[in-house]
C-alpha positions as CSV (number, residue, x, y, z in Angstrom):
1,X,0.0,0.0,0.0
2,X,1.3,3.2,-1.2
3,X,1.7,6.2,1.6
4,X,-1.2,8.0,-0.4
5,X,-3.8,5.5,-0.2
6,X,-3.0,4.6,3.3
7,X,-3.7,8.2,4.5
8,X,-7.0,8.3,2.7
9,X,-7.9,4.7,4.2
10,X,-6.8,5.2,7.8
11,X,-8.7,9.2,7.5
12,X,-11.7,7.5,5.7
13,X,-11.7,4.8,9.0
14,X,-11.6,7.7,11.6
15,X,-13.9,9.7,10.1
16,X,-16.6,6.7,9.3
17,X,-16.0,5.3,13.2
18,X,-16.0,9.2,14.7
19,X,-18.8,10.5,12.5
20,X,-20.8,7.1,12.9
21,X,-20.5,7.4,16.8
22,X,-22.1,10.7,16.8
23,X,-24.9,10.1,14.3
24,X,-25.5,6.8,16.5
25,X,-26.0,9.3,19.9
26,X,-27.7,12.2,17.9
27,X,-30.1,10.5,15.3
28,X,-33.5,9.1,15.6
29,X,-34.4,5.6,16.2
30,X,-30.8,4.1,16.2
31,X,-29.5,1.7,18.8
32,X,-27.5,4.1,21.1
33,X,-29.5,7.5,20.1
34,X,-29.1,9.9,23.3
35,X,-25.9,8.3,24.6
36,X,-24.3,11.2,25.4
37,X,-20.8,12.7,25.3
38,X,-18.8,10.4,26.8
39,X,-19.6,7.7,24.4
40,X,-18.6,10.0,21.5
41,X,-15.7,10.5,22.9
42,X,-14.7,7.1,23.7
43,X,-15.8,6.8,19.9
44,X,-13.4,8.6,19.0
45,X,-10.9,7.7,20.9
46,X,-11.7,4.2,19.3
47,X,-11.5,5.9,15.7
48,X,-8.1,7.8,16.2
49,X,-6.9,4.0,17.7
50,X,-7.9,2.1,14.3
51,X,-7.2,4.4,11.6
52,X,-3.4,4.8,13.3
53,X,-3.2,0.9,13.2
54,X,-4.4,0.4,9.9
55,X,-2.3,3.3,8.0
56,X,1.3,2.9,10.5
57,X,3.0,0.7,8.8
58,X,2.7,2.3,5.2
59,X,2.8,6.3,5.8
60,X,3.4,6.3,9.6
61,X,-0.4,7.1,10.0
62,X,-0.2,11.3,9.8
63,X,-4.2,11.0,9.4
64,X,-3.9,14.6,10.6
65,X,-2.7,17.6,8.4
66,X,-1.7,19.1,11.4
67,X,0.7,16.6,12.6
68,X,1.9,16.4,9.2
69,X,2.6,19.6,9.2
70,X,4.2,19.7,13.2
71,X,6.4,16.9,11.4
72,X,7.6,18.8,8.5
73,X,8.4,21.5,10.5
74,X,10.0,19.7,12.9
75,X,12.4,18.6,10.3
76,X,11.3,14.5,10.7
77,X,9.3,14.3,7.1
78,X,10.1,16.0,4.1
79,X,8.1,19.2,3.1
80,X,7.6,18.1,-0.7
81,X,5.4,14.8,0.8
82,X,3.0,17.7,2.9
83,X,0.5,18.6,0.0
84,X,0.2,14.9,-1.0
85,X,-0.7,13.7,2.6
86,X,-2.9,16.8,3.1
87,X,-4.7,15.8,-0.2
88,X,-5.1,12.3,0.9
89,X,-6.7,13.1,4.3
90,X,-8.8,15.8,2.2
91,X,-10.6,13.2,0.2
92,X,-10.2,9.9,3.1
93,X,-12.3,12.5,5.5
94,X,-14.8,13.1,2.1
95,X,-15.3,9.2,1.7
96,X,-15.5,8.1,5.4
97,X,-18.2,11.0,6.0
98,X,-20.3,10.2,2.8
99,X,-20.5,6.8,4.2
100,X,-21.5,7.9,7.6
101,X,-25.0,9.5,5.3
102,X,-24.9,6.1,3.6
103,X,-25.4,4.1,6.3
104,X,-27.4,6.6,8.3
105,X,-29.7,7.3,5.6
106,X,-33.0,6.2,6.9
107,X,-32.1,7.9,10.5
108,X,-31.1,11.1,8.9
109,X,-34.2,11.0,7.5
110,X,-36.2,10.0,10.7
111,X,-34.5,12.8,12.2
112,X,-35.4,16.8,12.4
113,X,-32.9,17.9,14.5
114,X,-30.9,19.6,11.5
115,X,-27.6,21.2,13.7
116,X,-27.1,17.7,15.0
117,X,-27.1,16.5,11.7
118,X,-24.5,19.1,11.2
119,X,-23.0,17.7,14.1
120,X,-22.4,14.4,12.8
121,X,-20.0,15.9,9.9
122,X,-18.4,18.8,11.4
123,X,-17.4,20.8,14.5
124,X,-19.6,24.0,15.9
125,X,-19.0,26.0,19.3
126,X,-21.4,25.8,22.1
127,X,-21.0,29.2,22.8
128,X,-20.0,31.5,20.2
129,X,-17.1,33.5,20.7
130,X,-14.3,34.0,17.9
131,X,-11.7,34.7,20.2
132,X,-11.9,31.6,22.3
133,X,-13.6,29.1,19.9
134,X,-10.0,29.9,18.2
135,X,-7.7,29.6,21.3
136,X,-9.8,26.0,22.3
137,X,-8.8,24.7,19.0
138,X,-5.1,26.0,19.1
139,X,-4.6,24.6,22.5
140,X,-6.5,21.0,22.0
141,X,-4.2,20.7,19.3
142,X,-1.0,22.0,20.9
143,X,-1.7,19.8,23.3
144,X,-2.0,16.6,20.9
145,X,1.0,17.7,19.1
146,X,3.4,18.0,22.4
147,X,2.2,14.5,23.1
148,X,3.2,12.9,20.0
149,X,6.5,14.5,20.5
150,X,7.5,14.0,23.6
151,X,5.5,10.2,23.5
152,X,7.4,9.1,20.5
153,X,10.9,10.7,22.2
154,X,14.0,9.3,20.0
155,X,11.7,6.8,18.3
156,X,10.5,10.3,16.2
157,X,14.0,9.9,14.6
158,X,14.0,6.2,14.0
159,X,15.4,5.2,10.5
160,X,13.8,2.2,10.2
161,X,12.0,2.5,6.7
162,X,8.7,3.4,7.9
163,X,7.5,7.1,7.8
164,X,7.5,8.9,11.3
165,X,3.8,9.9,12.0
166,X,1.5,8.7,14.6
167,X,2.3,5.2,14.1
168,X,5.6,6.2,15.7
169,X,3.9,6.8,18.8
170,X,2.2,3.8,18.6
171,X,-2.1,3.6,18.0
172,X,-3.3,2.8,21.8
173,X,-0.9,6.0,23.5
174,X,-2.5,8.5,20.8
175,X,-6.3,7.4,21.5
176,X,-5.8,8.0,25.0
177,X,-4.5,11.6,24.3
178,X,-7.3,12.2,22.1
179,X,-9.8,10.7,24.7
180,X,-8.4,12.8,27.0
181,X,-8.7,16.0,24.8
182,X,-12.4,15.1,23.9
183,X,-13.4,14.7,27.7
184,X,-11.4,18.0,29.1
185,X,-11.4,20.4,26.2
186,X,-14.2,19.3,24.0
187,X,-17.0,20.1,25.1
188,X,-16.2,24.4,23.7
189,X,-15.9,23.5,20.2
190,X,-16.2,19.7,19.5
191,X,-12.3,19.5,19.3
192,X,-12.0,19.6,15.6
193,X,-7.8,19.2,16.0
194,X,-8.0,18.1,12.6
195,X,-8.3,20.4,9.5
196,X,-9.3,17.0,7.8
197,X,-11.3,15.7,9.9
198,X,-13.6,18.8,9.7
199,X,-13.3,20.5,6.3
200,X,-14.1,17.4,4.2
201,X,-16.9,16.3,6.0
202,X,-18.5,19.8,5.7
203,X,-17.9,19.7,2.3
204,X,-19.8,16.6,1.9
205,X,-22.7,18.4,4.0
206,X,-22.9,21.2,1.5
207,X,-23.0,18.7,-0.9
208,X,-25.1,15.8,0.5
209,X,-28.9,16.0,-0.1
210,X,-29.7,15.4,3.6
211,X,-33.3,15.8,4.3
212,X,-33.8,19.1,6.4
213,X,-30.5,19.7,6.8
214,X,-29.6,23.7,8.1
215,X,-26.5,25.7,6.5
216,X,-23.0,24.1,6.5
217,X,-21.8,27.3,8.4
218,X,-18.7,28.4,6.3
219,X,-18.6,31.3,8.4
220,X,-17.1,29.1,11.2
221,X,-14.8,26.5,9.1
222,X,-11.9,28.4,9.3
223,X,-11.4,28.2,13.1
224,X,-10.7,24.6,12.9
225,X,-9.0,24.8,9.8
226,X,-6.3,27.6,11.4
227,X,-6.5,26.9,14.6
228,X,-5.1,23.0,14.7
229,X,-2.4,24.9,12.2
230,X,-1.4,27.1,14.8
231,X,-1.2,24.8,17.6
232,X,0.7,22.2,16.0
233,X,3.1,25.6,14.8
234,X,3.2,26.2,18.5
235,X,3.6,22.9,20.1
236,X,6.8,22.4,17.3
237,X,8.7,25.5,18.2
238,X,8.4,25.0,21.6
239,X,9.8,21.3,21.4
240,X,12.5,22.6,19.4
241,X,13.1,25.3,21.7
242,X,13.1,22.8,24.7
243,X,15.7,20.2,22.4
């Protein structure tokens, strides 16, 4: 399996498990509808832990155009490879959400609750406020990238074939520190920490023909777009700094 296709599998994986958690608590008539946060976190969790084990041992599982970038800068992964692994996250987040409204099809349709279906594909605040719904995003993702740096330590520089990404830091440490994020920080924003992870799927909301569905909200998408960019700029520079 080429690098490429592995980032669009193990993306398309976390976004089909995440974005299948939350229609399953937010939808009508499904098994686990009303299940609450802490399933969809643990969901998650879950998500980040499969798609890392599925695409580690071909492109060291970036999944995460944020820690791609954290990587190039860091000087571990070669800039010229960023735009191809952004790309493939792009469209693995676009598949694993349309399948989400594939499956989901009759609930979405049972359903009326138009920002949860929203919800299901991409990330809104609670409360909105620019200023902070910004800052939540750069420090949930500062805080993921730190971890992967200082979890992986020397293994971040290994040379052993295999590109240096999450799979570095090995699929079961990195659920826990997005599990972790979910249940502390999560709750402002939905803790997008992931360009990917929310710009493709509200794409494929725009472009979806869900039944009642409410505005994609452009006006918000670039907060976790720039935000997770920032905090992984952040989290890099000061792990250089503290080298």
């Amino acid at each position: 399996m080429t690098p490429f296709i592995a980032e669009i599998l193990g993306t398309a994986i976390l976004i089909l498990l995440g974005g299948g958690v939350v229609a399953s608590c937010v939808l009508k008539e499904t098994k686990s509808s009303g299940s609450g946060w802490i399933v969809i976190t643990t969901g998650w969790a879950l998500a980040v832990f499969i798609g890392v084990f599925v695409a580690a041992p071909y492109s060291g599982a970036h999944i995460n155009p944020a820690v791609t970038l954290a990587l190039a800068l860091e000087g571990s992964f070669p800039w010229k490879d960023v735009p191809v692994y952004i790309l493939a996250q792009l469209i693995g987040a676009m598949i694993g959400s349309g399948t989400v409204y594939a499956l989901f099809k009759d609930h979405f349709d049972a359903s009326d609750d138009a920002a949860g279906k929203r919800a299901i594909f991409c990330t809104d605040p609670a409360i909105s406020n620019t200023f902070r719904n910004l800052l939540s995003e750069i420090v949930g993702t500062f805080v993921l990238i730190i971890a992967v740096f200082y979890i992986t330590g020397a293994e971040i520089q290994s040379e052993n074939g295999v590109p240096v990404g999450l799979g570095a830091v090995g699929a079961i440490p990195i659920a826990f520190v997005v599990w972790s994020i979910g249940l502390s920080l999560g709750g402002l924003t939905g803790y997008a920490i992931n360009p990917a992870r929310d710009l493709g799927p509200r794409i494929m909301h725009f472009l979806l023909p869900i039944k009642g569905k409410t505005h994609s909200n452009w006006s918000y998408s670039w907060i976790p777009i720039i935000g997770p960019f920032i905090g992984a700029a952040l989290a890099t520079l000061l792990h250089l700094m503290l080298s």
